[in-house]
C-alpha positions as CSV (number, residue, x, y, z in Angstrom):
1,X,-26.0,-2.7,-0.1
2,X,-24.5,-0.8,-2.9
3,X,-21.0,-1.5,-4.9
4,X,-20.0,1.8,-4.3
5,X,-21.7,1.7,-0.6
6,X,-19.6,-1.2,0.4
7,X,-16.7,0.7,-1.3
8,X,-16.9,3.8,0.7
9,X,-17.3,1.7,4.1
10,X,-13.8,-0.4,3.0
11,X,-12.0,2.4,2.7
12,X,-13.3,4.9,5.4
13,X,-12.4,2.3,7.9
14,X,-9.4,2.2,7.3
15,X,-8.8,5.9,6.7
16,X,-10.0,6.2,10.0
17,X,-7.3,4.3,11.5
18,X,-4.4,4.9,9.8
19,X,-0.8,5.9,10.4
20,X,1.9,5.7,7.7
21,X,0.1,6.2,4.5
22,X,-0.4,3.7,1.9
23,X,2.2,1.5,2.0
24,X,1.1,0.5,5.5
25,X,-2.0,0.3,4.7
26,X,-1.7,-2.7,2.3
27,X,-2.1,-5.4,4.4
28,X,-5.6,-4.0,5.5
29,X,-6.4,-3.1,2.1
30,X,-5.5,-6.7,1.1
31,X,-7.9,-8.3,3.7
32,X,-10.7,-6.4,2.8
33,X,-10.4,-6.8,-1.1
34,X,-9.0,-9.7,-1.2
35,X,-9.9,-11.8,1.8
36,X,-13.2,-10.4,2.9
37,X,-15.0,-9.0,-0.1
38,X,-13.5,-10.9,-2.8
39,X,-13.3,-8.1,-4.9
40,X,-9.6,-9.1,-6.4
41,X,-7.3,-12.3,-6.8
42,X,-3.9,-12.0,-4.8
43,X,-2.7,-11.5,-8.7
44,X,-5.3,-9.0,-9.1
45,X,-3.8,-7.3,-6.1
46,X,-0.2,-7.4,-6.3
47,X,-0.7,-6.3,-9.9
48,X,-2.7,-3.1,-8.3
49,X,-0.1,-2.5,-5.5
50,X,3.1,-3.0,-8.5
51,X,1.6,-0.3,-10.7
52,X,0.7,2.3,-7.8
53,X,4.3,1.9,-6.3
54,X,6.1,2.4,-10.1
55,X,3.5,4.9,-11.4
56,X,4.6,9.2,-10.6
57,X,2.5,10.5,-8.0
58,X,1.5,9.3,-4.3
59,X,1.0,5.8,-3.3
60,X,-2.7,6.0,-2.9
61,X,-3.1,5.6,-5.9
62,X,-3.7,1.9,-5.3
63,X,-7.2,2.8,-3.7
64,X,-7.9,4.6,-6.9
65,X,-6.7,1.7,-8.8
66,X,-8.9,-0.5,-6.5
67,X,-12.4,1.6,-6.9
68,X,-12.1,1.6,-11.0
69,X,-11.6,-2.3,-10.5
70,X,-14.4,-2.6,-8.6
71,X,-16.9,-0.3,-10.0
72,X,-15.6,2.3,-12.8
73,X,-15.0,5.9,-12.6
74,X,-17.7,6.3,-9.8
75,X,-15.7,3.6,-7.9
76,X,-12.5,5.2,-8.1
77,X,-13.8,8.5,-7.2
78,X,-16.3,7.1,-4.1
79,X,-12.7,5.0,-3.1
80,X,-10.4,8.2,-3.5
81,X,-12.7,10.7,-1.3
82,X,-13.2,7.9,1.5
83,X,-9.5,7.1,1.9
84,X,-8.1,11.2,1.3
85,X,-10.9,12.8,3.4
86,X,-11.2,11.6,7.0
87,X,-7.5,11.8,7.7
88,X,-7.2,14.9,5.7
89,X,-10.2,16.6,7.9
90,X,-8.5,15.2,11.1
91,X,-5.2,16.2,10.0
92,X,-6.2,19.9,9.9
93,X,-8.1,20.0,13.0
94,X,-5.1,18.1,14.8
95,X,-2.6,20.1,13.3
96,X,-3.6,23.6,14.4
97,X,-4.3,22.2,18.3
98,X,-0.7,20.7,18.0
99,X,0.9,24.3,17.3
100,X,-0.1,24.8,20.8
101,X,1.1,22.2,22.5
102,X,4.1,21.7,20.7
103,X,6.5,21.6,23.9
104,X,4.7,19.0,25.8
105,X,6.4,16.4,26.9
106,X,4.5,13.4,26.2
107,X,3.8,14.6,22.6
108,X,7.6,14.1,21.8
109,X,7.0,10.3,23.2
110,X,4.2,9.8,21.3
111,X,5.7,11.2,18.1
112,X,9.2,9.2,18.7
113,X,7.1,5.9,19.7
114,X,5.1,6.1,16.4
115,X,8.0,5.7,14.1
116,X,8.6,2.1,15.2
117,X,5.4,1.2,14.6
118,X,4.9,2.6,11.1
119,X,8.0,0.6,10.0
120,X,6.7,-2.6,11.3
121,X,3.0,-1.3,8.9
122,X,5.7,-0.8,6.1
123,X,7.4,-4.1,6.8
124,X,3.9,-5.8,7.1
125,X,3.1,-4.6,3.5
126,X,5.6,-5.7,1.9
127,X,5.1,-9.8,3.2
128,X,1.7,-9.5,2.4
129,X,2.5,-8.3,-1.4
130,X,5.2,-10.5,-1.3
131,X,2.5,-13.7,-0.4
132,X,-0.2,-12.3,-2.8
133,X,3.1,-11.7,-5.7
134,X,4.8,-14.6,-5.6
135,X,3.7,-18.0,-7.1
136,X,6.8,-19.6,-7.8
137,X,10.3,-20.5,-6.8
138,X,11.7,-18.1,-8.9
139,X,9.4,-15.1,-7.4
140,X,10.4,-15.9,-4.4
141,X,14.0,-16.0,-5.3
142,X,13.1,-12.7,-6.9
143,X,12.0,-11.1,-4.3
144,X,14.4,-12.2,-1.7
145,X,17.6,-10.8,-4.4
146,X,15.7,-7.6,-4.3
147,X,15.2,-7.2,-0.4
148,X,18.6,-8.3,0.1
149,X,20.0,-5.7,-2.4
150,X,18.1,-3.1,-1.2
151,X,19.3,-4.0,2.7
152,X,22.7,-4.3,1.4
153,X,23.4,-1.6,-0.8
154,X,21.8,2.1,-0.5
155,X,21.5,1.9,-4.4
156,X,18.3,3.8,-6.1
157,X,15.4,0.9,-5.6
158,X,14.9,1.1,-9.9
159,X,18.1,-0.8,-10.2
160,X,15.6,-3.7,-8.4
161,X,12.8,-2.5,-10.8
162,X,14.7,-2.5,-13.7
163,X,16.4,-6.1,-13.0
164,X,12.9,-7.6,-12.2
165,X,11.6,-6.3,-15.6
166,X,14.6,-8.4,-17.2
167,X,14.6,-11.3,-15.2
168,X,10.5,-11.5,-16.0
169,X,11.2,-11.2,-19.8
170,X,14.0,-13.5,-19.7
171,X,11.7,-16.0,-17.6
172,X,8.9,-15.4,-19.8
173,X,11.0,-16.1,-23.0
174,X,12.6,-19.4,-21.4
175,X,9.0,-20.6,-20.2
176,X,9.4,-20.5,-16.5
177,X,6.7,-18.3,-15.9
């Protein structure tokens, strides 16, 4: 089976099932690039999901990332139209029957009980880049100074950025990392 083949399957399998967008998608995009295909290191990956969370634009830009990794331009663009248009098609079709039943009852439960669940996808993410980041004491010290900042505080999350950048360079320069 094709590069790009195995590529499209990846993604449209997820696409297929998600709810939350990318960010809480990253765990499942970590097993299957990671764990099951190979395709990337954890390094590889959390280098991937850094740079798509930083750069201007939406978060799926990691499956973009992923698909030029993998297999060049027609990688990235096979990648990009599995993950964007399953949900996009269902999204339309699903959002002009919900106009009609937007008073019923159990669509209100059904919206309020996703919302949980997303945040536990979200929350999920952000161990499994954490596992995939983190190969030392001090990027685990890292990390836990960021999330405790960012539960703490309700500052702009590049104050985290920005200190990460410095700590690395002053790591880098010291030879800790």
């Amino acid at each position: 089976m094709s590069i790009l083949v195995q590529l499209a399957i990846a993604f449209l399998s997820v696409a297929l099932f998600s709810i939350g967008g990318a960010s809480a998608l990253i765990p499942e995009f970590h097993r299957q690039i990671v764990g099951v295909r190979g395709w990337l290191t954890d390094a590889d990956f959390a280098h991937m999901v850094a740079l798509a969370q930083v750069a201007p634009g939406p978060n799926m830009l990691i499956v973009s990332l992923i698909g030029w990794r993998v297999a060049g331009l027609p990688g990235l663009l096979v990648s990009t139209l599995a993950i964007v248009g399953p949900p996009s098609m269902i999204a339309f079709f699903v959002g002009r029957g919900l106009g009609r039943l937007r008073d019923a009852p159990w669509l209100a439960a059904v919206k309020s009980a996703l919302a949980p669940v997303v945040v536990g996808l979200m929350l999920a993410s952000g161990v499994i880049t954490a596992q995939a980041a983190n190969n030392s004491v001090l990027a685990w010290a890292m990390t836990a100074g960021a999330a405790l900042f960012m539960y703490a505080t309700k500052r702009n999350p590049l104050w985290v950025i920005g200190a990460g950048a410095l700590l690395g360079i002053a790591a880098g320069r010291a030879g800790l990392i």
